[in-house]
N, C-alpha and C positions, 0 to 999 in steps of 0.2 A: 547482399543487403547492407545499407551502409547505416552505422551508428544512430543516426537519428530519426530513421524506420526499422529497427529493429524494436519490438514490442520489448513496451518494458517487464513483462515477465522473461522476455530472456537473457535481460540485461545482467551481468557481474554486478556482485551487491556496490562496491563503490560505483559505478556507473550512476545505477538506480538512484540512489543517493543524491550525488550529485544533480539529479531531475527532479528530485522533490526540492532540493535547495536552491533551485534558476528561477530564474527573473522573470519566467513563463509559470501560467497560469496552470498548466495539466505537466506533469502529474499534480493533483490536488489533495484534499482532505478526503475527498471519494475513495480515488487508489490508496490512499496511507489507514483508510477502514479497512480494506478490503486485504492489504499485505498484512496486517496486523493478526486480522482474520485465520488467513495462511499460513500466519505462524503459530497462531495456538494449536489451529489443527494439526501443525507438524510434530509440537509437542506431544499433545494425545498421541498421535500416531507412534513415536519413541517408545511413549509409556506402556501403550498397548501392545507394541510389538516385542518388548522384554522377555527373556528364557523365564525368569519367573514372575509371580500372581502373587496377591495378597498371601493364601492361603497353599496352593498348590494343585490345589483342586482342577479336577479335567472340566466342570462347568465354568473355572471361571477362565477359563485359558479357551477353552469356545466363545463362551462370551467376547471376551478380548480380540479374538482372530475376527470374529463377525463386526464389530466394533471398527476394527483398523481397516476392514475392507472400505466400510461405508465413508469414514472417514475421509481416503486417499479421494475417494470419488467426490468429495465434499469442497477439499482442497483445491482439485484441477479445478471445480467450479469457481473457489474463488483468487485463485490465477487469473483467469482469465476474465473476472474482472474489473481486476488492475489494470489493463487497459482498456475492456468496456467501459469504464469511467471517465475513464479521459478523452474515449472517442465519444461519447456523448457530448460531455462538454464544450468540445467542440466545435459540434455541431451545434451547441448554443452562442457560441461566441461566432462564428458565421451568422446565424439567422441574425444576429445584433447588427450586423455590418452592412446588413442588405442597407439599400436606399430606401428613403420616407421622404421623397423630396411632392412626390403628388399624394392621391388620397390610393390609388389603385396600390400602389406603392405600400403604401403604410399596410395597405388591409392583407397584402401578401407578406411582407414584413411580418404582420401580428399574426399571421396565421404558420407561416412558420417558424418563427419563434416559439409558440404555443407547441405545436407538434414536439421540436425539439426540448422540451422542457419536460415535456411527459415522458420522452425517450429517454431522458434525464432524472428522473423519477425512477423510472422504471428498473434502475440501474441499482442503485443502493438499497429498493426496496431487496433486489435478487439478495444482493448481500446479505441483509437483513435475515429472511429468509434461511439462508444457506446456515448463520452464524448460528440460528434459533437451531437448527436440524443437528448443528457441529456442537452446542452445549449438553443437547438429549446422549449423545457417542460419549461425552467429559461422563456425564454419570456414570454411565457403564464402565469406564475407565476410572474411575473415581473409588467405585462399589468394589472392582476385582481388581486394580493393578497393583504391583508391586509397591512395597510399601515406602522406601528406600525413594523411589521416585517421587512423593506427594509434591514436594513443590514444585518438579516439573509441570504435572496436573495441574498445581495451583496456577501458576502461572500461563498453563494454557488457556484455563478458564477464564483469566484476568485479560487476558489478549483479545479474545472474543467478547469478554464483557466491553471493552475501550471498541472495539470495533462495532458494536450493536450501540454504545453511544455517541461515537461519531459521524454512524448514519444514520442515527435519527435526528441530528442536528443537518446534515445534508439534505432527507426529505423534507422536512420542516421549512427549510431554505428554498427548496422547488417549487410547492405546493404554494406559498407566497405570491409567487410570480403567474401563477397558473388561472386563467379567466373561466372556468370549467367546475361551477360548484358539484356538478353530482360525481364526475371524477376526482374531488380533492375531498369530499365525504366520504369517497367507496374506500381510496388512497387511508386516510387518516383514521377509518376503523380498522384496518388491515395493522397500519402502522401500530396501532398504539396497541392491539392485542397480542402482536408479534412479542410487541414491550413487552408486555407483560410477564406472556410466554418466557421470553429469552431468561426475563429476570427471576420466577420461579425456579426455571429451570439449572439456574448458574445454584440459584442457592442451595439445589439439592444436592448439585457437586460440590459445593462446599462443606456441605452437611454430613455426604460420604467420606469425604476426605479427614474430617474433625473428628468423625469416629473410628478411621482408619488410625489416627493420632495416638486415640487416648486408649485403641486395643494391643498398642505396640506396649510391648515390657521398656 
């Protein structure tokens, strides 16, 4: 497989890099949610999978292993992505290039561009999703992890919080371009309760984590 088909999850970190820095359009803002994503989760994961717990307790070390499983399964989803996102895109930047020189033209044009825009859509919402699922694991890792680690935790949470706001700036971006009112209503209630979700959710690992702070001697 030669360097410039090889999926950028399995690229060396300088490689990667260097792909969000080129002069080309993918990797975008989409994959840099979604790697962001990956790395909190990686975090959690660290935290969670530590010889010790808050406390020492055998609940919170069940906790924690139950945690770390769902977690790693959280992750590969948002792995992969990192380049779901850039093959969507484009597959929008094709549908742009088709010809519009007649009318039959344009209407296949505007009909697949549309497709690929939803497919594009569909793509950050997963993220979205995945990041909301990966903040509920930060709690539980929040509540029982080792204490020594909180800013790890903090900082996972902070990774996922940047990564739930820079897809919700990418769907926002989609739904724009999208000629489909009851799809970008069905979309934008989904979206925004995610919101919500994601952001309750981060605050209660914050919350665990504040109290974790001030139970330390």
């Amino acid at each position: 497989m030669t360097a410039e088909k090889r999926p950028y999850s399995e690229s060396a970190l300088i490689d990667l890099l260097d792909a969000f820095a080129s002069n080309t359009p993918v990797p975008g803002g989409g994959s840099a949610a979604a790697l962001a994503g990956a790395l909190g989760v990686s975090l959690l994961m660290m935290a969670s999978s530590l010889p010790k717990s808050r406390t020492g307790a055998a609940e919170e070390t069940a906790d924690l292993a139950e945690a770390a499983a769902r977690l790693r399964r959280l992750r590969d989803t948002l792995v992969e992505l990192i380049d779901a996102d850039a093959n969507a895109y484009r597959a929008v930047m094709a549908a742009m290039k088709l010809p519009k020189g007649s009318e039959q033209e344009r209407t296949c044009r505007n009909e697949a561009l549309q497709s690929a825009l939803k497919a594009a859509t569909e793509v950050p919402m997963n993220v979205l999703r995945t990041c909301r699922q990966a903040l509920a694991g930060a709690v539980i890792v929040a509540r029982n992890g080792y204490g020594p680690a909180s800013a790890d935790i903090a900082m996972g949470v902070e990774l996922l919080g940047a990564a739930v706001r820079g897809t919700l700036l990418n769907i926002t971006g989609n739904l724009l371009g999208i000629n489909d009112p009851a799809y970008v209503e069905r979309v934008s209630a989904e979206r925004r309760a995610l919101e919500i979700d994601a952001g309750s959710t981060a605050g209660q690992a914050q919350a665990a984590l504040s109290g974790s702070a001030r139970s330390r001697p």
